[in-house]
C-alpha positions as CSV (number, residue, x, y, z in Angstrom):
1,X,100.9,-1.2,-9.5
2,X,104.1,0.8,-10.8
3,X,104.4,-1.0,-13.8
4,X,108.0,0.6,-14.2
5,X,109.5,-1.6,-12.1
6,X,107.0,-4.3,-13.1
7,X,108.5,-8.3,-13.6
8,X,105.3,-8.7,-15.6
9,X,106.1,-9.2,-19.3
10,X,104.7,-6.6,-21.6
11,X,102.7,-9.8,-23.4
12,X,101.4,-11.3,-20.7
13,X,100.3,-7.4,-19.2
14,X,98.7,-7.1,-22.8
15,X,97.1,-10.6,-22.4
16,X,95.6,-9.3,-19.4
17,X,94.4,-6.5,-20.6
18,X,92.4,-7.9,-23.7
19,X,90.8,-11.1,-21.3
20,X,89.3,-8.3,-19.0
21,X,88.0,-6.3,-22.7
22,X,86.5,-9.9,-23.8
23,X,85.2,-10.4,-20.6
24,X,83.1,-7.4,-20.4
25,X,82.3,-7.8,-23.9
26,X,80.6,-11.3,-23.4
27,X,78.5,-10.5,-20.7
28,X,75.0,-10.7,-21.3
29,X,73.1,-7.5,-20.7
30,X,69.9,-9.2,-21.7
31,X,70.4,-11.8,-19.1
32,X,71.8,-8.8,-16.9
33,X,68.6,-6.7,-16.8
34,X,66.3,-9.6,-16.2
35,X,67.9,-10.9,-13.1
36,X,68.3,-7.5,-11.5
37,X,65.2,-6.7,-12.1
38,X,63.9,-10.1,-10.8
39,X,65.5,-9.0,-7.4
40,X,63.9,-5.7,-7.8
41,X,60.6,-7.4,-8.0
42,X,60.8,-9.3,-5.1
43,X,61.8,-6.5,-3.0
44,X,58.7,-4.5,-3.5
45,X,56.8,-7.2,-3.5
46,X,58.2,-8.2,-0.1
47,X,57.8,-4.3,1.1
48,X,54.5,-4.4,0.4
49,X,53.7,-7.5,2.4
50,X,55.8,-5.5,5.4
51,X,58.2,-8.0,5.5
52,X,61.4,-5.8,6.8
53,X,64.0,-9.3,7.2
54,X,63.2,-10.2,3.7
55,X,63.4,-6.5,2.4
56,X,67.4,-6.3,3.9
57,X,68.1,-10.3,2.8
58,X,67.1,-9.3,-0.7
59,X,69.3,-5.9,-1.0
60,X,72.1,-7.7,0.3
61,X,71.7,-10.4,-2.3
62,X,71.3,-7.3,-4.7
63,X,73.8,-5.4,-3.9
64,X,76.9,-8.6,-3.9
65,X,75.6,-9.6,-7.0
66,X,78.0,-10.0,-10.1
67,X,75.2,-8.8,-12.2
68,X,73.8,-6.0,-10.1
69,X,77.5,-4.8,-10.0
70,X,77.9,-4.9,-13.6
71,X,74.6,-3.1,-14.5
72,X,76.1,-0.1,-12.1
73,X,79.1,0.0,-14.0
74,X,77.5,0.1,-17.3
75,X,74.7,2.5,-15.9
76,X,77.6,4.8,-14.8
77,X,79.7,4.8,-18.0
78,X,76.5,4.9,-20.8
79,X,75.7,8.4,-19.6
80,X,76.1,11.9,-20.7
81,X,78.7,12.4,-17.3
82,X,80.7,9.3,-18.4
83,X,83.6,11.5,-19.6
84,X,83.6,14.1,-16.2
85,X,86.1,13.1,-13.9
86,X,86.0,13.2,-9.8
87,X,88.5,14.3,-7.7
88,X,90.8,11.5,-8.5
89,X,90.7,12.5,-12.7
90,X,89.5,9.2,-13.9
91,X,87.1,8.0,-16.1
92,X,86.3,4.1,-17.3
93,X,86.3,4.6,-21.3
94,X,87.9,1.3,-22.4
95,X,86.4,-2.2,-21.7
96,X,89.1,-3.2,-19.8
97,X,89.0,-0.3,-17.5
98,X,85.2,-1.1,-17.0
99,X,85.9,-4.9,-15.9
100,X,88.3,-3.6,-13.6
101,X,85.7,-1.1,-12.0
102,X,83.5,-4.4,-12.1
103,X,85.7,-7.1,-10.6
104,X,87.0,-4.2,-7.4
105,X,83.5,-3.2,-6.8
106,X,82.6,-3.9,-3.2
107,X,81.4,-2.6,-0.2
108,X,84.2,-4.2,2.0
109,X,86.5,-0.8,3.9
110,X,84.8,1.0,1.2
111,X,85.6,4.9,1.7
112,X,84.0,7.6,-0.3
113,X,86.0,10.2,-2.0
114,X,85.9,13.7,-1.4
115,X,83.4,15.2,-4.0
116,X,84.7,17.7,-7.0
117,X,82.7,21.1,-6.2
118,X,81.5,23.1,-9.6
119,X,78.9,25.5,-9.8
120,X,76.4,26.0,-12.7
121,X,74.3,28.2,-13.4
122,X,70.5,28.6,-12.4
123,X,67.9,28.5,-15.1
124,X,66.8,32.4,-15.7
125,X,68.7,33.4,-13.0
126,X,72.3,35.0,-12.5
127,X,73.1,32.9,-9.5
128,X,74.9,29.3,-9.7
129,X,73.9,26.6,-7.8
130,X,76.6,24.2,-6.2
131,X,77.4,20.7,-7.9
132,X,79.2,17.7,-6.8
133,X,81.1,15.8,-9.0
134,X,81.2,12.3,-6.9
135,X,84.6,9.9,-8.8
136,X,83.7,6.8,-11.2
137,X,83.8,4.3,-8.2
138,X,81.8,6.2,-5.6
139,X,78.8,6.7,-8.7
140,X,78.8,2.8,-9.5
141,X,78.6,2.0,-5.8
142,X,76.0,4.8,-5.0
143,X,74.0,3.1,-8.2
144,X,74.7,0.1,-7.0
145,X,72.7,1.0,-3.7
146,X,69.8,2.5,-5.0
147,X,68.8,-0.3,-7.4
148,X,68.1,-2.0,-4.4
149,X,66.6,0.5,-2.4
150,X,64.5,2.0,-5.6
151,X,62.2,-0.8,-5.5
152,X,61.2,0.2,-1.4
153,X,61.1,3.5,-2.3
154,X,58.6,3.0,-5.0
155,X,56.5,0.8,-3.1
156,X,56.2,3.5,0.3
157,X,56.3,6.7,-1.8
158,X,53.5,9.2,-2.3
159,X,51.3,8.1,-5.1
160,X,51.2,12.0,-6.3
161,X,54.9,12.5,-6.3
162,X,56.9,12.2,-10.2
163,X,60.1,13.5,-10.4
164,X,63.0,11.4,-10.3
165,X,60.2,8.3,-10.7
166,X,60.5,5.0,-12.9
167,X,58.1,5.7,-15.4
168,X,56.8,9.2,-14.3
169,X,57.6,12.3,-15.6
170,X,56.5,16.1,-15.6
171,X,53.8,15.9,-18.4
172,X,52.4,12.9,-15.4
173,X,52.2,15.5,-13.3
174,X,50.9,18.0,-15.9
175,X,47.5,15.5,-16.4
176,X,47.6,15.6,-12.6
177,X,47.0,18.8,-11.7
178,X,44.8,19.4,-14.8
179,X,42.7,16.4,-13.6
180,X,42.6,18.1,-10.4
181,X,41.8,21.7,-11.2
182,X,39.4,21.0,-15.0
183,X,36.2,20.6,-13.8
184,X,33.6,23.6,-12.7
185,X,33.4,22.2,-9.2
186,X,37.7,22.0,-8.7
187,X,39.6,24.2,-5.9
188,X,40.3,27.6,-6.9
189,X,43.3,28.4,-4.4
190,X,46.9,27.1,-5.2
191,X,49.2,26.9,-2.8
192,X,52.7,26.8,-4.9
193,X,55.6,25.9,-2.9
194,X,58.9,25.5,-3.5
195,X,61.7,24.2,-0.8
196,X,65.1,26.5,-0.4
197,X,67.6,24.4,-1.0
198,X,66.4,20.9,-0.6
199,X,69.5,19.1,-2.0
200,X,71.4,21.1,0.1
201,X,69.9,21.1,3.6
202,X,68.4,17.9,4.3
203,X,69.1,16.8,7.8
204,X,71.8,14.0,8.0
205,X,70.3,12.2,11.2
206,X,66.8,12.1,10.1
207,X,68.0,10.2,6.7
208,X,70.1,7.8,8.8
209,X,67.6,7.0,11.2
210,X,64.7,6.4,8.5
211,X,65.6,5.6,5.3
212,X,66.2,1.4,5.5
213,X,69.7,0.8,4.0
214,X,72.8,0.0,4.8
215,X,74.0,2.8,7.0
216,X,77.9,2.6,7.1
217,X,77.4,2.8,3.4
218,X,75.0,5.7,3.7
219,X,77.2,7.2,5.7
220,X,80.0,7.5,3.4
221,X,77.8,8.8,0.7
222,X,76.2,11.8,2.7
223,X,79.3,12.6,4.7
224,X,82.4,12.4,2.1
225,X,83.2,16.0,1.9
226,X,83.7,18.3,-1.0
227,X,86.6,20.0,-2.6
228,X,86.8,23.5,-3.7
229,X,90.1,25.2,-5.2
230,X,92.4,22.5,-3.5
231,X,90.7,22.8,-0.1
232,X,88.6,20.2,1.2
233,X,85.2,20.7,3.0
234,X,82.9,18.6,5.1
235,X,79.4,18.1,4.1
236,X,77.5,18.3,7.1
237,X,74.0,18.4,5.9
238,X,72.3,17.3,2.5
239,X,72.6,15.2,-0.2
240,X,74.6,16.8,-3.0
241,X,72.9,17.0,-6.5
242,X,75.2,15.1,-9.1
243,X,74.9,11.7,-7.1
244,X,73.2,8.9,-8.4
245,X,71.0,8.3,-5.0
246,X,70.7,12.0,-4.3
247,X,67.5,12.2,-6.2
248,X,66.0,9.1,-4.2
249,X,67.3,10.4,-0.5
250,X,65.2,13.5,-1.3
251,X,62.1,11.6,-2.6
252,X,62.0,10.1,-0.2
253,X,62.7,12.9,2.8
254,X,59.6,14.6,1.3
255,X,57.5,11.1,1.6
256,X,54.6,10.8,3.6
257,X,53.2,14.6,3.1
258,X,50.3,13.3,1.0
259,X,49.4,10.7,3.8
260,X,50.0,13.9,6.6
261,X,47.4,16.0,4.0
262,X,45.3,12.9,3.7
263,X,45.2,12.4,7.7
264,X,43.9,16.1,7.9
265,X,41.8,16.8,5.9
266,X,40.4,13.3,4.0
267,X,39.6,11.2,7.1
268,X,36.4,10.8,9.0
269,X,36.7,10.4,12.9
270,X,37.0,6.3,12.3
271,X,40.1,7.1,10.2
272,X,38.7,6.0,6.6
273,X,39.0,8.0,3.5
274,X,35.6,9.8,2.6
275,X,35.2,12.0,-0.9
276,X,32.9,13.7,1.4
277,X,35.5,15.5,3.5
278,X,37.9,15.5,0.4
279,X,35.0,17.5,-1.3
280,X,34.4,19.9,1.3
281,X,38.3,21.2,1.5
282,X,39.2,20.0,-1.8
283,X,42.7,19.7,-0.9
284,X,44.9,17.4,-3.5
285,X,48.9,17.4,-3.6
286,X,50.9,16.9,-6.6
287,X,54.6,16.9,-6.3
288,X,57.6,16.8,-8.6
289,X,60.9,16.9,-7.1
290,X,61.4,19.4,-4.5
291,X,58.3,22.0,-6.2
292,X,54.9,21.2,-5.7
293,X,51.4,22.6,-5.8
294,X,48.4,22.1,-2.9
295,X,45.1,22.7,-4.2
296,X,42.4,24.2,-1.7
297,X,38.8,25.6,-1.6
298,X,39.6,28.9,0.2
299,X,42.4,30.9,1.1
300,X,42.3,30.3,4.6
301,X,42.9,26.0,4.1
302,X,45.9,27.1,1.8
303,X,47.2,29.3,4.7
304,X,46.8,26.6,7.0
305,X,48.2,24.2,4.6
306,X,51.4,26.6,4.7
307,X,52.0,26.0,8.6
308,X,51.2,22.2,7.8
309,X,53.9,22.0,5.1
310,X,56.6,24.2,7.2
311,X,56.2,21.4,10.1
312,X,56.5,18.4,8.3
313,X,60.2,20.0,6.5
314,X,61.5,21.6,9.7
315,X,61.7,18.1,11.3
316,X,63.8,17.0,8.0
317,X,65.8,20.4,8.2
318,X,63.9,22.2,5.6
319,X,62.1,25.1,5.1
320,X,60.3,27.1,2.1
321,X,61.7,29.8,-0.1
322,X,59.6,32.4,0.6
323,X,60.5,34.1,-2.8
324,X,59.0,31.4,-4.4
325,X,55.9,30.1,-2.3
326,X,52.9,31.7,-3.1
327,X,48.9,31.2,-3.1
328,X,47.4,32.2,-6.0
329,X,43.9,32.2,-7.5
330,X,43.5,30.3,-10.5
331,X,41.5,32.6,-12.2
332,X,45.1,34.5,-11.7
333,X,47.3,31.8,-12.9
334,X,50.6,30.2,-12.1
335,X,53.7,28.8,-13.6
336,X,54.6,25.2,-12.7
337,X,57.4,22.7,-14.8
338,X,57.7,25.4,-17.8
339,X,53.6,25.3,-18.2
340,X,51.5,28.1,-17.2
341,X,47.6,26.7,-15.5
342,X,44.8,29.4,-15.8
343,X,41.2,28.9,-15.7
344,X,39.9,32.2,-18.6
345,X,35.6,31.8,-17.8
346,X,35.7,28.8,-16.3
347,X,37.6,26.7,-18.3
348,X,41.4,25.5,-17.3
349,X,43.9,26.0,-20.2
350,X,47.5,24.4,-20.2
351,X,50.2,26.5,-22.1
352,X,53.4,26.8,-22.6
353,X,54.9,29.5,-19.9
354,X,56.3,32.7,-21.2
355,X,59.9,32.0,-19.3
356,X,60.1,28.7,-21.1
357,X,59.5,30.7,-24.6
358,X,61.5,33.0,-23.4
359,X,64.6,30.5,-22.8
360,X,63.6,29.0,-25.9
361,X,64.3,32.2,-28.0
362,X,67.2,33.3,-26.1
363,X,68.8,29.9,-27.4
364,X,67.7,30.1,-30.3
365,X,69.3,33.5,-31.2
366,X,72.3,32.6,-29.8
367,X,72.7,29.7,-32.0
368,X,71.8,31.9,-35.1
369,X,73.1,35.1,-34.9
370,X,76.0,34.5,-32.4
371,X,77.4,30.6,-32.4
372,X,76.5,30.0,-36.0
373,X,77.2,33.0,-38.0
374,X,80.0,31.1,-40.0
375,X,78.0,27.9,-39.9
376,X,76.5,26.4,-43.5
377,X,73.0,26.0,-43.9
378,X,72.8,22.5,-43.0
379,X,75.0,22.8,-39.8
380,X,72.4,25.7,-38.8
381,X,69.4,23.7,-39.6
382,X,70.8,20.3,-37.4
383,X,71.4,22.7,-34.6
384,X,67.7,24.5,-34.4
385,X,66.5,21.0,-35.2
386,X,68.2,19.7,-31.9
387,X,66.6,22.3,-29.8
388,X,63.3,22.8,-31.2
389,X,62.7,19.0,-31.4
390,X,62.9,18.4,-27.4
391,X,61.1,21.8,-26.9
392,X,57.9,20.7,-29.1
393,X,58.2,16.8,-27.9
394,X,58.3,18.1,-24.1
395,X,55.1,21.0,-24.8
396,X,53.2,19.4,-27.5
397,X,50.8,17.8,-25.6
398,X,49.2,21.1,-24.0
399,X,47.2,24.5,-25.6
400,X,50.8,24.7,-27.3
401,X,50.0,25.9,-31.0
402,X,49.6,29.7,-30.8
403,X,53.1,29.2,-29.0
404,X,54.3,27.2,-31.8
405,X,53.4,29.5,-34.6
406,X,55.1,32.7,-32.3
407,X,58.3,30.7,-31.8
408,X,58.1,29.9,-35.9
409,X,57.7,33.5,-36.8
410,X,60.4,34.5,-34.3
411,X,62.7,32.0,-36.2
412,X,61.8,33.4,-39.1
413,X,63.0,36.6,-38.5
414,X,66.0,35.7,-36.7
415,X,67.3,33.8,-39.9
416,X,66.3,36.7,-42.2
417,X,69.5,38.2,-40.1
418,X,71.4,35.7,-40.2
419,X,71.0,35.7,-43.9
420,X,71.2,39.6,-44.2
421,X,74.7,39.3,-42.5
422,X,76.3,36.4,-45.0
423,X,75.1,38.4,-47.7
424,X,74.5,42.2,-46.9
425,X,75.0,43.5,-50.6
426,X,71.7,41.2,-51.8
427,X,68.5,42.0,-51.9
428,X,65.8,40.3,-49.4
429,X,64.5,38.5,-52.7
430,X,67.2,37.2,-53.4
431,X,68.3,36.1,-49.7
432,X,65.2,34.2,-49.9
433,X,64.7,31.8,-53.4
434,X,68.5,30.8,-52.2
435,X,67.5,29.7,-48.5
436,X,63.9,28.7,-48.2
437,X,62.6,26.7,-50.9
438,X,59.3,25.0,-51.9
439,X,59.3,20.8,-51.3
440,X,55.6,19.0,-51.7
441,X,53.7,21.1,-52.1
442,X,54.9,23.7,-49.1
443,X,56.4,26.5,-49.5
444,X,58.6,28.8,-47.8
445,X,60.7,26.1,-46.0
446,X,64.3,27.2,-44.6
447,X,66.0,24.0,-46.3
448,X,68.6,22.7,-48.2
449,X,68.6,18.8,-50.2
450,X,69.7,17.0,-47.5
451,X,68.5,19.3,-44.4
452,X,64.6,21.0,-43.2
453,X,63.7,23.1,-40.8
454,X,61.1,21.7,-38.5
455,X,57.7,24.1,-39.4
456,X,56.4,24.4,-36.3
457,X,53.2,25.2,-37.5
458,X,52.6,21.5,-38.5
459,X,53.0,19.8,-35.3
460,X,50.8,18.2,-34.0
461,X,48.9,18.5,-30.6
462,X,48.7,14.9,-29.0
463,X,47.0,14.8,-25.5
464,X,49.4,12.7,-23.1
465,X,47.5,9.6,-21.4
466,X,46.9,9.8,-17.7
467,X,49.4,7.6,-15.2
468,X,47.4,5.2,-13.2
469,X,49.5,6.7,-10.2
470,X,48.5,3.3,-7.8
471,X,50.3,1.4,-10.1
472,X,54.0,0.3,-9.6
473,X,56.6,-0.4,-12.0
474,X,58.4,-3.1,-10.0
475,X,55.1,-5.1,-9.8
476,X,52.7,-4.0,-12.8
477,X,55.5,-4.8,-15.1
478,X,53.0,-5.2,-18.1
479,X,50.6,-1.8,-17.6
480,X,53.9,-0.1,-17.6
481,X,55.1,-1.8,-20.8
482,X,52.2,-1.6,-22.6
483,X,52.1,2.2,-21.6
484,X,55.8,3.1,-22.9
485,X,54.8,1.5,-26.4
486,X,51.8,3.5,-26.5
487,X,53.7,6.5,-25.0
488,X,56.6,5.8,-28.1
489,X,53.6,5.4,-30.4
490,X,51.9,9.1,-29.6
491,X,55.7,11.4,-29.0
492,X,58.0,9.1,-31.0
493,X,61.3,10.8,-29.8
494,X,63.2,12.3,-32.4
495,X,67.0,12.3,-32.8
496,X,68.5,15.5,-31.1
497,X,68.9,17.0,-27.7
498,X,66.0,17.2,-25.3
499,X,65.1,20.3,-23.5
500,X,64.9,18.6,-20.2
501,X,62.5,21.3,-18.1
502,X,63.0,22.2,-15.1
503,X,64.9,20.0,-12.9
504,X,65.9,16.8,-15.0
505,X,69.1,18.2,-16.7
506,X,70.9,19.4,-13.7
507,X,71.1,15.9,-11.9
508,X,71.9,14.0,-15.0
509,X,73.9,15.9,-17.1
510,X,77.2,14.2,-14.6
511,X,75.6,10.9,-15.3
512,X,75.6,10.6,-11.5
């Protein structure tokens, strides 16, 4: 409405405006989350029984409900991409502007937007990978969709699959693969593979044709188009990382590989599961995202496991990265989610990698000796707090400590510079009784009163619990409760920014 040429009274617009703010502000949220996840619940629980009319009645229910619709909303404006814009420049900061969203929600002639094309760049790498920015409306409707098709997707998904997972995440996979590969008697070929592109190439049709939602809906989602530098693009294949349901299309195009592995090499000739023939290959899967690792007795099953692996993707219109996709011995060590998994005389050790030290340090100098060389103490010391906090919380629970007490030197000496350069006429003596300090009983602490440098020396190593992987969140509600307290209770997250390694950052940093 041009409200230029508005009748509407300026009181009466105001009134307006502050019924739709106490509107959103009385909703229950309590009342919110319980009857969406009630829905949620029955879904799976219908999937499971293979009930495919009740499935679609249910995520129709879901997906016109007044709650479900006001969860979206609020899912889309709590997160860290609530203040980037879409194509259309706007964002829903106010309440008012978030009943609004609520109240025109709907799937009726709904037509996506174009998505806003940025780049950003790779981790370690010079390249940038593509981004798409979907608008407000489009994310709410896209989160609409998957909280009703998350439940299904949970339910029929590979047990050995964690990223992008209610109540899985990489240190899961972590105890995986060092459940897998600890004892004496465990594979000793790794088949690490990594698919080129997967956001970016998976084939439309096959997504359409098996993935069980609404498919006008789908439609608009995958096929919206992009716009670069005013010119506007079709999107032909893949799902675009930034959505909200871009990270559930591709879990669940890489679904069913652990029952294709299974089928090949775990089965007897009446189609059971024996350990016998899962002995003799010692094949096991373990999957986050789109990188995951195949275990295998000898290097001839991991070659063969290759082929296997480049037939089930080309079918979804996917393929390997060669760069990355390698079989390696274990004795020889490889790199997976910032951890490096070597077996020195027999035994496996779990460490941090040396790129994700690497990256570590590299942020860490930058915030010392080139973003905070004006900064106070205390502004210095919040800052390397931030980062080391998420780095520690996300490693601690592997052979870590030797890392640790490196990184801590390294810190060290970085602020002996940063120190040098605010005072370059003072000795070193001096430089240090005015910047690290003695406070019970330990000494040497980089501190002020108010403000301490984490001492990474003291942390502690905590071993993270094992995921009961047949378990699902939808319908073991209380293992997975029980589980999150415990979790809370053994890495009780600190206040800062997480260093969310490797792949979790990307998607959510647009709150898409």
């Amino acid at each position: 409405m041009n409200f230029s040429n508005s009748t509407t009274g300026k009181t009466e617009r105001l009134k307006d405006k502050n019924t739709l703010a106490d509107q959103w502000q009385s909703i229950d949220w309590t009342q919110v989350q319980t009857d969406v996840n009630r829905l949620q619940t029955r879904i799976a629980k219908a999937t499971v029984k293979g009930d495919k009319n009740k499935v679609k009645r249910l995520q129709y229910l879901l997906t016109h409900s007044f709650y479900a619709k006001a969860y979206a909303v609020k899912k889309v404006t709590s997160k860290k991409g609530k203040n980037t814009s879409g194509v259309d420049k706007k964002i829903w900061s106010t309440s008012t502007s978030k009943m609004k969203a609520l109240l025109a929600l709907t799937d009726k002639h709904y037509r996506a937007k174009p998505l806003r094309r940025v780049f950003i760049e790779k981790k370690g790498k010079n390249k940038k990978r593509p981004l798409g920015i979907p608008t407000m409306y489009d994310r709410a409707m896209q989160t609409l969709y998957a909280l009703a098709l998350e439940p299904m997707a949970e339910t029929t998904g590979d047990h050995i699959s964690f990223g992008f997972r209610k109540g899985r995440s990489a240190k899961d996979a972590c105890e995986q693969i060092f459940s897998v590969l600890a004892r004496k008697c465990s594979p000793t070929w790794v088949l690490e593979g990594d698919i080129k592109g997967c956001f970016d190439n998976i084939n439309h049709d096959w997504l359409l044709e098996s993935i069980p939602t609404d498919k006008r809906i789908m439609k608009q989602f995958l096929k919206s188009g992009f716009i670069y530098k005013g010119n506007l693009f079709p999107t032909d294949t893949g799902s675009p990382q930034g959505g909200a349901i871009s990270s559930l299309y591709a879990n669940m195009t890489l679904d069913g590989l652990e029952k294709l592995i299974q089928d090949k090499y775990h089965r007897n000739s009446k189609g059971k599961i024996e350990n016998h023939y899962r002995a003799k290959t010692k094949v096991n899967l373990v999957r986050y995202a789109d990188d995951f690792i195949i275990t295998a007795n000898t290097k001839e099953i991991a070659e063969e496991l290759k082929d296997i692996v480049s037939q089930f993707l080309e079918k979804r219109g996917l393929t390997l990265s060669e760069e990355k996709t390698m079989i390696t011995h274990i004795d020889d060590g490889f790199d997976f989610l910032g951890w490096t998994f070597r077996k020195f005389k027999g035994k496996l050790i779990v460490k941090p990698s040396k790129n994700s030290i690497k990256t570590l340090i590299r942020k860490c100098t930058t915030i010392i000796l080139k973003e905070g060389k004006a900064d106070s103490q205390s502004e210095l010391i919040r800052r390397l707090n931030q980062v080391v906090k998420g780095w520690t919380n996300y490693h601690r629970h592997v052979v870590a400590s030797q890392a640790f007490s490196y990184i801590n030197n390294t810190l060290y000496l970085l602020l002996q510079q940063w120190a040098k350069h605010r005072h370059p006429n003072k000795n070193k003596w001096w430089r240090l009784n005015k910047y690290w300090h003695e406070k019970n009983g330990k000494r040497w602490l980089f501190m002020t009163d108010e403000h301490s440098l984490i001492n990474l020396r003291r942390i502690e190593i905590i071993r993270h619990p094992k995921l009961r992987i047949s378990q699902n969140p939808f319908i073991h509600k209380e293992y997975f409760v029980k589980r999150k307290t415990k979790l809370k209770t053994l890495f009780a997250a600190r206040n800062g920014e997480e260093m969310l390694e490797p792949y979790e950052r990307e998607t959510l940093t647009y709150g898409s």
